[in-house]
Every structure is written in structure tokens, then in C-alpha cells.
C-alpha positions as CSV (number, residue, x, y, z in Angstrom):
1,X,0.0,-18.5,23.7
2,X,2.5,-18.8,20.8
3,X,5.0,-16.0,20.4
4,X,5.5,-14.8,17.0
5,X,7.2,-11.8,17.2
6,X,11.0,-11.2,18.8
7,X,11.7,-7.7,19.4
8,X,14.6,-5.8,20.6
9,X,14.5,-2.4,22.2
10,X,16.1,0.8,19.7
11,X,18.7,1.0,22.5
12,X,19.7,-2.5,21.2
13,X,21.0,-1.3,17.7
14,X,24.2,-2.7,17.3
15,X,26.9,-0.4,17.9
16,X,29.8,-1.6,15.8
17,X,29.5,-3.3,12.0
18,X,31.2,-7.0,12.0
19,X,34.2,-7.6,9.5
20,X,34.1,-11.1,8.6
21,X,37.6,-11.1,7.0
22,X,39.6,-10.7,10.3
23,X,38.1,-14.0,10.8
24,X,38.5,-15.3,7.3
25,X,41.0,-18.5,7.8
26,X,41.9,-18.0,3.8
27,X,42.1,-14.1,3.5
28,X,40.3,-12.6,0.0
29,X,42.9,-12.4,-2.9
30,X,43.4,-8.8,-3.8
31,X,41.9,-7.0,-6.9
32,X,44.2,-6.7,-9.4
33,X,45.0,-3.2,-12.6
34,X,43.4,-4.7,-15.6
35,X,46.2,-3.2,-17.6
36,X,49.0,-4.6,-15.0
37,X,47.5,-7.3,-13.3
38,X,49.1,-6.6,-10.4
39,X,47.8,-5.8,-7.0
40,X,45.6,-2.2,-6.6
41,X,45.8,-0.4,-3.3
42,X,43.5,2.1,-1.7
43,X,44.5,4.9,-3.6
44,X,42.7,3.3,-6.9
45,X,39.4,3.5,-5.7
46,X,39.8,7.3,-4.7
47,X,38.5,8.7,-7.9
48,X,35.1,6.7,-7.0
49,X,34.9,6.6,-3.5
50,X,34.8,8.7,-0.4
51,X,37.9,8.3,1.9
52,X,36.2,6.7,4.8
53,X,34.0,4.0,2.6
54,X,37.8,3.1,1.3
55,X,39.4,2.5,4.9
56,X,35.9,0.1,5.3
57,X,36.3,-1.8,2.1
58,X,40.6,-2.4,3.1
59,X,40.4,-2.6,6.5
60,X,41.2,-6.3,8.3
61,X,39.6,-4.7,11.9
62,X,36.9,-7.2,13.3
63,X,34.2,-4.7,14.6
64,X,33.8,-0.8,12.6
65,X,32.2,1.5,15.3
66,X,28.7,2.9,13.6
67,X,28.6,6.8,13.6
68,X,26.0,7.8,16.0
69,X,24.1,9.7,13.1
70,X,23.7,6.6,11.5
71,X,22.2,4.9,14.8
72,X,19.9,7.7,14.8
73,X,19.0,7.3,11.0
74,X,18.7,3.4,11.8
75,X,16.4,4.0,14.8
76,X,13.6,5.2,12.4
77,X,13.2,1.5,11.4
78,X,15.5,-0.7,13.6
79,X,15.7,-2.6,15.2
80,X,13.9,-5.1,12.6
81,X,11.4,-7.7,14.1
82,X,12.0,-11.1,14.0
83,X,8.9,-14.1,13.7
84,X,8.4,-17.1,14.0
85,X,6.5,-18.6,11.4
86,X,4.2,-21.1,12.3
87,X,2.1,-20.7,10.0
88,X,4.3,-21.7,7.2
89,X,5.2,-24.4,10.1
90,X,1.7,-25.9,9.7
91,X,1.1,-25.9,5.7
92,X,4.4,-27.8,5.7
93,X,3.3,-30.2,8.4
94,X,7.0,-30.3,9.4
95,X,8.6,-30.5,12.9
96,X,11.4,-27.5,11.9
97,X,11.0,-24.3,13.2
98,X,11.4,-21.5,11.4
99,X,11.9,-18.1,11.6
100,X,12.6,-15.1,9.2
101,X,14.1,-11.4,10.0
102,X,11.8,-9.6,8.4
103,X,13.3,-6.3,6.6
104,X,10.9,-5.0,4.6
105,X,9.6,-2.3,7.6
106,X,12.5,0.1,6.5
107,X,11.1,3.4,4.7
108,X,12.1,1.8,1.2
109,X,10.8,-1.8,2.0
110,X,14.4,-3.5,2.0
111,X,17.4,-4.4,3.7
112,X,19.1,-1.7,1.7
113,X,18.5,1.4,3.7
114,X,21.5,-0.7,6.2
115,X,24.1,0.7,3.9
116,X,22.3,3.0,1.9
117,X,22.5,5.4,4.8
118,X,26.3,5.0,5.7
119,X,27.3,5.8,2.3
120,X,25.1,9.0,2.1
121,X,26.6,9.9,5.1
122,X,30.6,9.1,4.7
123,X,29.9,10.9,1.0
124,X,28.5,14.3,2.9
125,X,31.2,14.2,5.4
126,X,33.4,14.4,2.4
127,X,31.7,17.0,0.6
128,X,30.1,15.0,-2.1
129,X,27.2,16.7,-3.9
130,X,26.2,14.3,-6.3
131,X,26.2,10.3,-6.1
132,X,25.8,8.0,-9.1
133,X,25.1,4.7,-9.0
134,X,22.6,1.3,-10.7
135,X,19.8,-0.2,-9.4
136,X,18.1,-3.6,-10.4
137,X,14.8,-4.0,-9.3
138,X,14.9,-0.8,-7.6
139,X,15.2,-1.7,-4.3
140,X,18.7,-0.4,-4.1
141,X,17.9,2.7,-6.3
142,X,15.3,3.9,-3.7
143,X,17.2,3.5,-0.4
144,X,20.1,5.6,-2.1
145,X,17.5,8.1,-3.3
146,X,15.9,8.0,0.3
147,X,19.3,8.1,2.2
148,X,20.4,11.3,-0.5
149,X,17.6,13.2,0.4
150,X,17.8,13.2,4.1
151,X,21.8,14.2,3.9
152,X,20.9,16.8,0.9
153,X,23.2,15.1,-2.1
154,X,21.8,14.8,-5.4
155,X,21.0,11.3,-6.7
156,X,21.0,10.0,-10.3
157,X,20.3,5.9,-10.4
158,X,20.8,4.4,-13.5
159,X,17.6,1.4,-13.3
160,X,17.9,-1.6,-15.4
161,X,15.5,-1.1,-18.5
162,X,13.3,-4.6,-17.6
163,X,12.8,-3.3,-14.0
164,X,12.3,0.6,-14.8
165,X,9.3,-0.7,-17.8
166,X,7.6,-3.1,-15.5
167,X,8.0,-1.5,-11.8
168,X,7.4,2.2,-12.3
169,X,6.2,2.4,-8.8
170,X,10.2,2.2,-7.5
171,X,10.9,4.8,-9.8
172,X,8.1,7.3,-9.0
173,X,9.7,6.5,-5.0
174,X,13.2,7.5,-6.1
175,X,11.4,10.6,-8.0
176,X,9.0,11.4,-4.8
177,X,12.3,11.1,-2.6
178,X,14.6,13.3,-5.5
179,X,16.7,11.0,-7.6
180,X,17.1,11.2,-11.7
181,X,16.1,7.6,-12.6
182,X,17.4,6.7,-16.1
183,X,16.9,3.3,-18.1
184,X,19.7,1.5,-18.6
185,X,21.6,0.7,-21.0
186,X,20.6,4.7,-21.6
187,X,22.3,7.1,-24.6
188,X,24.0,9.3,-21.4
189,X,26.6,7.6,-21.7
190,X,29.2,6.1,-24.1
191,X,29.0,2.4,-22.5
192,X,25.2,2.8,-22.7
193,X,25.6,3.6,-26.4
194,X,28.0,1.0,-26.9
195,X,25.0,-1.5,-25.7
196,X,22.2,-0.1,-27.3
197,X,24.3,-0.1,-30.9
198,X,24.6,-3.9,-30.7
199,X,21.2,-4.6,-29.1
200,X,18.6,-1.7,-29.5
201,X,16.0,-3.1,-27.6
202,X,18.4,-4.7,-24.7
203,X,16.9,-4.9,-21.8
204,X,19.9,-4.3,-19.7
205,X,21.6,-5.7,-16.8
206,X,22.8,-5.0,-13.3
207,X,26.7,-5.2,-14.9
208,X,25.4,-2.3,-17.9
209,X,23.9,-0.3,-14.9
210,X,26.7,-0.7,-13.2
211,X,28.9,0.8,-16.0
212,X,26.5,3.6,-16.8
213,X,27.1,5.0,-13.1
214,X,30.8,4.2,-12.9
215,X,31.6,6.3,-16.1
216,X,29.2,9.2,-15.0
217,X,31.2,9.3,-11.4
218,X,34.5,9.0,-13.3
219,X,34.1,11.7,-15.6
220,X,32.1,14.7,-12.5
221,X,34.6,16.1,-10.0
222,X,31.9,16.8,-7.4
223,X,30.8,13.5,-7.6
224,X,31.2,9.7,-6.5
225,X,29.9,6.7,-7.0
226,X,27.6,3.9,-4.7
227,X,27.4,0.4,-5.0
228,X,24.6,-1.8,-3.3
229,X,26.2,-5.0,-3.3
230,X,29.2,-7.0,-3.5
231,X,31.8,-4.7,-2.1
232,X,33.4,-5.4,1.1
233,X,32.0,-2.3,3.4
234,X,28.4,-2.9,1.8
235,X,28.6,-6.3,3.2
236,X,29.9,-4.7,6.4
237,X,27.2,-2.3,6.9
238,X,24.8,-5.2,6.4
239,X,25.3,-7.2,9.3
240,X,24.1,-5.0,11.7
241,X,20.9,-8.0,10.2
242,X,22.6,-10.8,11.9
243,X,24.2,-9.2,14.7
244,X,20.5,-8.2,16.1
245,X,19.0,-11.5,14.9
246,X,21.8,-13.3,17.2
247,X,20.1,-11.4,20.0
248,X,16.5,-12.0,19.2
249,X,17.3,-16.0,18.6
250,X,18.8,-15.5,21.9
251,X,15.7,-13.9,23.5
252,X,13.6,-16.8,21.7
253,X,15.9,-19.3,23.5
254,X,16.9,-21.0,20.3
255,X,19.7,-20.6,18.0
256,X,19.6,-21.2,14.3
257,X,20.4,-24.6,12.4
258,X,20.5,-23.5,9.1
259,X,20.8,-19.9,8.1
260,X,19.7,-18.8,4.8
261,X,19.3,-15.5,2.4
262,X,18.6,-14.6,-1.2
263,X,21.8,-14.2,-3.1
264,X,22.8,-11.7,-5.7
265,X,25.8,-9.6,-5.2
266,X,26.1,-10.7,-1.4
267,X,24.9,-8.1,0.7
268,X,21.5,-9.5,1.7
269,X,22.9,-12.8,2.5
270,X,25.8,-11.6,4.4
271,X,23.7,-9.6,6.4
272,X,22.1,-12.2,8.0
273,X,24.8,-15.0,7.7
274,X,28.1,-13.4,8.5
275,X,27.6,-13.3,12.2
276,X,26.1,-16.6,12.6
277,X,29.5,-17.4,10.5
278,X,31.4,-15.6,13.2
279,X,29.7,-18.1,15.9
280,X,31.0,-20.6,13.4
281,X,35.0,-19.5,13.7
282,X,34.9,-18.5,17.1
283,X,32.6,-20.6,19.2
284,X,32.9,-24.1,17.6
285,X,29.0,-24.0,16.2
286,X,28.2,-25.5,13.0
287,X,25.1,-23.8,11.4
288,X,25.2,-24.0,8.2
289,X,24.6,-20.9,5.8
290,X,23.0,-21.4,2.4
291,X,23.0,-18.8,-0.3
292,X,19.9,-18.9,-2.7
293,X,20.3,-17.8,-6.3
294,X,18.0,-18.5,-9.4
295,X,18.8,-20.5,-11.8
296,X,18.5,-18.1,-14.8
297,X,21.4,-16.3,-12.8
298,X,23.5,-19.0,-10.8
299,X,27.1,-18.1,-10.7
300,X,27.7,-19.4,-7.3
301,X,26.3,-22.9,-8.1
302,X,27.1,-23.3,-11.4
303,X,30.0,-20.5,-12.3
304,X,33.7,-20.7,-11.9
305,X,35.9,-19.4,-9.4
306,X,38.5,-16.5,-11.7
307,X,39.4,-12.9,-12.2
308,X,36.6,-10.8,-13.9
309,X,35.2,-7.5,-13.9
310,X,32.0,-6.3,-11.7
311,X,30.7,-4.3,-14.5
312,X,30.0,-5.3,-18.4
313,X,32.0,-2.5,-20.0
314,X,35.3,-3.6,-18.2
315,X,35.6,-0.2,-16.2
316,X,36.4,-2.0,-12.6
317,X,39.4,-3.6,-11.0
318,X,39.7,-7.4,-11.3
319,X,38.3,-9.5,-8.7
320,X,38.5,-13.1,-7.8
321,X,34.6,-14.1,-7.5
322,X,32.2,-16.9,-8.8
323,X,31.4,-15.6,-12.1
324,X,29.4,-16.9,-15.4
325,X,31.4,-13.9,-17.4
326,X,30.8,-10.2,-17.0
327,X,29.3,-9.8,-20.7
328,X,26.5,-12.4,-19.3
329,X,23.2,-11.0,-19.6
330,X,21.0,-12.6,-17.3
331,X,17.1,-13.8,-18.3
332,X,14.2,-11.2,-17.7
333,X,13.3,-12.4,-14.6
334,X,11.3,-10.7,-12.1
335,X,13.8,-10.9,-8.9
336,X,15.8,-8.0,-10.8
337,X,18.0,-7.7,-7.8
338,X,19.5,-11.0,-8.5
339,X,20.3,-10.5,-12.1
340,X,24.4,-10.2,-11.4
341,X,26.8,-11.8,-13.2
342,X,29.0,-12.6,-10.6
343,X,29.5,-12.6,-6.8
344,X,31.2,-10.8,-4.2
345,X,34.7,-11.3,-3.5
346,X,34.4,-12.7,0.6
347,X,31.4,-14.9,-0.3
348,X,33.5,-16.3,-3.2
349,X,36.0,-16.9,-1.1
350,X,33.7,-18.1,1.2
351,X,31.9,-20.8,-0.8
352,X,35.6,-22.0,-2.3
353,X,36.8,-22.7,0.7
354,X,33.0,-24.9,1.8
355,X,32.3,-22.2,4.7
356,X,28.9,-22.0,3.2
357,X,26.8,-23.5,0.3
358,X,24.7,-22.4,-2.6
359,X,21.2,-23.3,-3.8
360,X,19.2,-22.7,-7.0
361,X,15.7,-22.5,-7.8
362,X,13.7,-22.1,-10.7
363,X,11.2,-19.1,-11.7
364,X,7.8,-21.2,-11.0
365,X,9.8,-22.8,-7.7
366,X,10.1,-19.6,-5.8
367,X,6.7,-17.8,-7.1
368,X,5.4,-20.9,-5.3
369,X,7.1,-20.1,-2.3
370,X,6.1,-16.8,-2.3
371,X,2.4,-17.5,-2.7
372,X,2.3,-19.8,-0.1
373,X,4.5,-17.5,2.2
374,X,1.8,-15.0,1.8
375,X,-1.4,-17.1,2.3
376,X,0.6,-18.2,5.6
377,X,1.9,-15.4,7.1
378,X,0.3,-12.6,5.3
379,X,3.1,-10.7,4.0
380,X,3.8,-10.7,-0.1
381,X,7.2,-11.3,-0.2
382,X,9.6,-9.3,-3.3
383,X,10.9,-11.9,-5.9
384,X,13.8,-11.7,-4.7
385,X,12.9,-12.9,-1.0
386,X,10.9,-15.7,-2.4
387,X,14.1,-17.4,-3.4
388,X,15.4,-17.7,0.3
389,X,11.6,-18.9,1.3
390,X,12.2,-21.8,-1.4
391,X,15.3,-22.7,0.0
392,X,13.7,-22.8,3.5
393,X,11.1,-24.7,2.4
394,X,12.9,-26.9,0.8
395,X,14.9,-27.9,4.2
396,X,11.5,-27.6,6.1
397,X,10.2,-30.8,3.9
398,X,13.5,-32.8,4.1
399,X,13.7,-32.5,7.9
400,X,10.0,-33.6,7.7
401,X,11.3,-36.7,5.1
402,X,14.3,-37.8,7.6
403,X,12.1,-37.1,10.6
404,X,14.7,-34.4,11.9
405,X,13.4,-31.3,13.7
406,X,16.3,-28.3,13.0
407,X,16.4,-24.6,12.9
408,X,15.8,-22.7,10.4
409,X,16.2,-18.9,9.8
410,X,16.0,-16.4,6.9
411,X,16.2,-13.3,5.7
412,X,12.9,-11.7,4.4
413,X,14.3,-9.0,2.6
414,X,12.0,-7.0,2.1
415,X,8.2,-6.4,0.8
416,X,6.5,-7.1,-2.8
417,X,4.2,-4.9,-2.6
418,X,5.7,-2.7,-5.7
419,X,6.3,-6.0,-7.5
420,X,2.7,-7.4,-8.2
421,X,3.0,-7.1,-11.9
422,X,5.1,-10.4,-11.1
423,X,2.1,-12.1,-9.3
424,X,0.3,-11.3,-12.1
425,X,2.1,-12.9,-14.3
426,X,3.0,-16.1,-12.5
427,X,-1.4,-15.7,-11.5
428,X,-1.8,-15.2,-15.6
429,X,0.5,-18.0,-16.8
430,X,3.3,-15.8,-18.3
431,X,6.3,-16.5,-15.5
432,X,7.9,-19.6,-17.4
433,X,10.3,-22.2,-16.2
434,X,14.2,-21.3,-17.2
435,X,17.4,-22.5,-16.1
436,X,20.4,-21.6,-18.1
437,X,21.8,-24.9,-20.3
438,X,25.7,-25.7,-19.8
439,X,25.8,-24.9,-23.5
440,X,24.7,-21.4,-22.7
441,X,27.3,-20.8,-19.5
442,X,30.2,-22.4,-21.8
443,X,29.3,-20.0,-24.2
444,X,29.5,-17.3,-21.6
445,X,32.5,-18.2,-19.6
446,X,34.7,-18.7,-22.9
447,X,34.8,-15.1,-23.7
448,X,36.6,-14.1,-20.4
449,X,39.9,-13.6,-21.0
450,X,40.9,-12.5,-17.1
451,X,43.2,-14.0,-15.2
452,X,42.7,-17.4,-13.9
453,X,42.9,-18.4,-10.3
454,X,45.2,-21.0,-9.6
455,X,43.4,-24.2,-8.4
């Protein structure tokens, strides 16, 4: 009998979060005033975060004990299973095995809920009534709204425009659950305005959304702001992934040759890959951990490596990240959780110093993927988790062209079954092919004028 399915027991939760950076050979360069340009400390992020989240986001500590209350919280859904995929195995006719942690189980049908939950948390411990923050696709958006709820803080999500018109099933789940949901750019605030006077029927961006929430935060004592991606202590938060799929590959007697996730701020892949990275720097392994980005969006493949802001209107600190310019605004694609300008500052760091590598695929690529995914293993993958199945396909068929049998495990991220308008249109004809032309990033890139990086 095959076994497809690696579980752990809920008294296997990880107990601590893993901080990649105390085992960082080149340490992340610091965020920098964008009035100054020198080094911020702590105390700048006060008037946007809580206390606790701050300590996370500085701290050089290897493991961060989880609060029991979050273990608790996490025991609704975790630990997440783990499967083998033979199915996929066979359409492939490949000798690889692969495996993916599938995330999609939590109560919002992501990885998000992982630190989604912590932040709700640290922010009531504070005595935070209201939280602000953006949301591509909505996947974010709804573990927030979920993770509000159950600690009683009030929620408003400002929902890229593209993703609020053509997935109104996330919204209604941050409605059900008690969030405001606004499209953004919206006219709440003055950044909004700003976007919608130049481009009236914009159809927004994760870096507008993200300006929309900062400036609400900013201007409400009672309130603070969350961000689902790129930050250090989200990243944190999110390897509680790896840390139980270590175990489970253990349980499975196999360890991973190649470890891959979707990429679009950083949180999803360094969920799964951080850990694996940590057997990497401490044990001597050498798995290698891809990142897989779209082409309409590829600023870790095809970016550069400089200062630039994590928001459009200019409203955050500097920070040294892959970046195709935060006044990019990214193709309407479906995977609206990848639709970032740029990428987080340890993964940057990460990729500049060849720790890991980066992979692109196109919009008809990973709906492929996806399909076949689906008629394999029976689960319809999000957009965004079709981009890590392309990359694992794609290694699948070159281990099958050298005649090499490896490893391979991903990160399924989570479900698509709020995203079948985009099987629909890829069924229908309408998803088209798009990468971005050099031309086009040029144009981008030539409008920063933040710091450079010295080479």
C-alpha cells in the first residue's frame, strides 16, 4: 500500500518560530529615513506596530517561543498534512518523488492564518482596537479578518480593485467574519485619490493597498497596522511550515532535494524553505530552495538589488530588496497575491548572496500546472500555488530528461476554490501569455531615485 498522507500529532506543533537571520552568514542591511538615509531603529515602526511584533521584526535570537494561545489557535488547523503525490508522479512518468505541504485546510484556505493569528494576538495584548491593513487576492485579507474576529479587534482591509471585482467570494468571507473591505486604490484616503486622479479606472496594486492601510493606521490612535508579507516577523511566524514538514519528511524517511514555494512578498516561501535553509548552515546539507514568481511580476529574477520603498506612495522606510520600482504596477493577473513590486528584505539578501534561486513562469505555464495538479490529485490549487507546481514540474521532467531520481517538495498554499473565475478564463481562452519586456522594467527601474546598493 502506498502512503500518501504524513501526519503529525497536534501535540507536535512547533513550539518556538525559527529566525533565519541568526544564521544569515551576510546579516540584512538596515532600513534606512527616507528623508536622512540613515539607519531607522525600533522606535520608527512604533506608530504602526505593536511593541512585541517590533522586538520580532529586530530581533537576531534563533528560535521565538510561540504563546501558548497561539498554539491553541493553530491547533484548530495544524498541524497541516503532508502527501505524497504520486499521482502527479505518474502523469509525469518521472522517477522524482514529490511531495507538497498542503495549507489550504486552515479556516481561510491559506498559509496566512500562520501569522495572521500572532499579530491579532500581540495587537490585543497591546490594546489595539482596530487593525488596518491590504490584501491582494484576498487570501491575506481574510485570515486577518478571521484572526480579528476571534480576538474581538475591528478589521478594515483595503482589497486590490482587480481582485475585489473578480473574487467577491473573499470579500463576502472577510464581511461573514467582520472586516470593512474597500477597493483599492479607494477615495478614503489621500494616496487613494492621488491614484485614482491619474488613472480613474486603475486597477490597483498590492503597493497602492499597501499605502491605503499605512496612512489610515498612521493617522487613528487606537489603531495599527498588519502586513502579510515581506517583513521579518511575518516570515518568522511562517515557518512553523517547514519546521513541521522537517518532521513529516522525517517520518516518511526521506528528506527533500529541492524545496520550492510560490513567491510574492516572501512569506509563503519562507515558510517552507527557511528551515530546510537552516539544515543547509548548520548540518552541511545542500537542498536547494527555489522561489517561483510570474513573469508579469518577476522582481527576484529579473529586478535589481537597491533601496526602495514597500509601498507606491513612498510612506515606508527604505529597504534593500529585489525590486522592479515601487511605482510598478504589475499585469492583471489572476495569482493577485504575487502582484508585489519587490521582495522581502532576508530573501533578497538571500538570493544576492546564491543561498537560493528564483524561477519564472508565464500565465498559460502555471494554469497548466494547476489543471493537471487537479486532475491528479484532486485538489484545485489557488493561482498563486500553481506557480510552485510549475516549478516542480518543471524539475520533475528534467530529472526524468538526465535520468536522475531527486526530492522534490512544495508548498501548496492554499485552495482555489474562491478563484474559479480564473479557470474559467484560462477554460474560455481569456488568460493570455505575458511576460514583461526589458523595455518595460527599464522604464520602471529608471524612475527610482533611492539609494543604490553598493555592488
Amino acid at each position: 500500500m502506498k502512503i500518501r498522507k504524513i501526519n503529525l500529532e497536534e501535540s507536535e506543533i512547533p513550539e518556538s518560530w525559527y529566525n533565519i537571520i541568526a544564521d544569515m552568514p551576510n546579516k540584512p542591511l538596515p532600513p534606512l529615513h527616507p528623508g536622512t538615509l540613515q539607519p531607522i531603529g525600533p522606535d520608527a515602526l512604533a506608530p504602526l506596530f505593536p511593541e512585541a511584533l517590533i522586538k520580532q521584526e529586530v530581533t537576531t535570537d534563533k528560535w521565538v517561543s510561540i504563546p501558548d494561545e497561539v498554539r491553541n489557535m493553530y491547533s484548530i488547523w495544524r498541524p497541516t498534512p503532508l502527501y505524497r503525490a504520486y499521482g502527479l508522479e505518474k502523469a509525469l512518468d518521472t522517477p522524482a518523488k514529490i511531495y507538497y505541504k498542503y495549507e489550504g485546510v486552515s479556516p481561510s484556505g491559506s498559509h496566512k492564518p500562520n501569522t495572521a493569528i500572532p499579530q491579532a494576538y500581540y495587537n490585543k495584548q497591546e490594546g489595539v482596537k482596530r487593525i488596518t491593513t491590504e490584501t491582494g487576492a484576498g487570501q491575506w485579507g481574510s485570515a486577518l479578518s478571521f484572526a480579528c474576529q476571534h480576538f474581538g479587534i475591528e478589521c478594515d482591509v483595503y482589497m486590490v480593485r482587480l481582485s475585489y471585482n473578480d473574487k467577491p467570494y473573499r470579500k463576502m468571507m472577510m464581511n461573514t467574519w467582520g472586516a470593512n473591505v474597500y477597493a483599492s486604490p479607494s477615495d478614503r484616503t489621500q494616496a487613494g485619490r492621488n491614484i485614482l486622479a491619474m488613472d480613474p479606472n486603475s486597477p490597483g496594486s498590492l503597493g497602492i493597498a499597501i499605502s491605503e492601510a499605512i496612512e489610515m493606521a498612521a493617522t487613528r490612535d487606537d489603531t495599527k497596522y498588519a502586513l502579510g508579507s515581506v517583513l521579518n516577523h511575518v516570515k518568522l511566524h511562517q515557518t512553523i511550515i517547514g519546521l513541521e514538514a522537517i518532521k513529516q519528511m522525517e517520518k516518511a524517511g526521506d528528506m527533500p532535494d529541492i524545496v520550492i514555494a510560490p513567491f510574492g512578498g516572501g512569506s509563503n516561501f519562507a515558510g517552507l524553505s527557511f528551515p530546510f535553509l537552516r539544515l543547509n548552515m548548520d548540518e552541511g546539507k545542500s537542498i536547494r530552495c527555489i522561489a517561483s514568481e510570474p513573469a508579469s511580476c518577476p522582481k527576484l529574477t529579473r529586478g535589481v538589488f537597491r533601496y526602495d520603498f514597500g509601498d507606491t506612495a513612498g510612506m515606508t522606510p527604505l529597504l534593500p530588496m529585489y525590486t522592479l520600482g515601487h511605482d510598478f504596477i504589475p499585469a492583471p493577473i489572476h495569482a493577485g497575491g504575487l502582484r508585489y513590486h519587490g521582495a522581502g528584505v532576508i530573501v533578497s539578501q538571500l538570493l544576492k548572496d546564491n543561498l537560493i534561486e528564483a524561477r519564472s513562469h508565464d500565465n498559460i505555464e502555471i494554469f497548466e500546472a494547476g489543471v493537471l495538479f487537479a486532475r491528479t490529485e484532486g485538489i484545485i490549487p489557488a493561482p498563486e500555488a500553481n506557480h510552485g507546481i510549475a516549478t516542480a514540474i518543471a524539475e520533475a521532467k528534467k530529472c526524468k530528461e538526465e535520468g536522475t531520481s531527486k526530492t522534490i517538495l512544495f508548498n501548496l498554499c492554499g485552495h482555489g476554490n474562491f478563484d474559479m473565475k480564473a479557470y474559467d478564463d484560462y477554460f474560455s481562452g481569456k488568460i493570455k501569455q505575458h511576460e514583461l519586456t526589458q523595455a518595460e522594467i527599464n522604464e520602471s527601474i529608471s524612475k527610482l531615485t533611492t539609494p543604490l546598493i553598493p555592488q
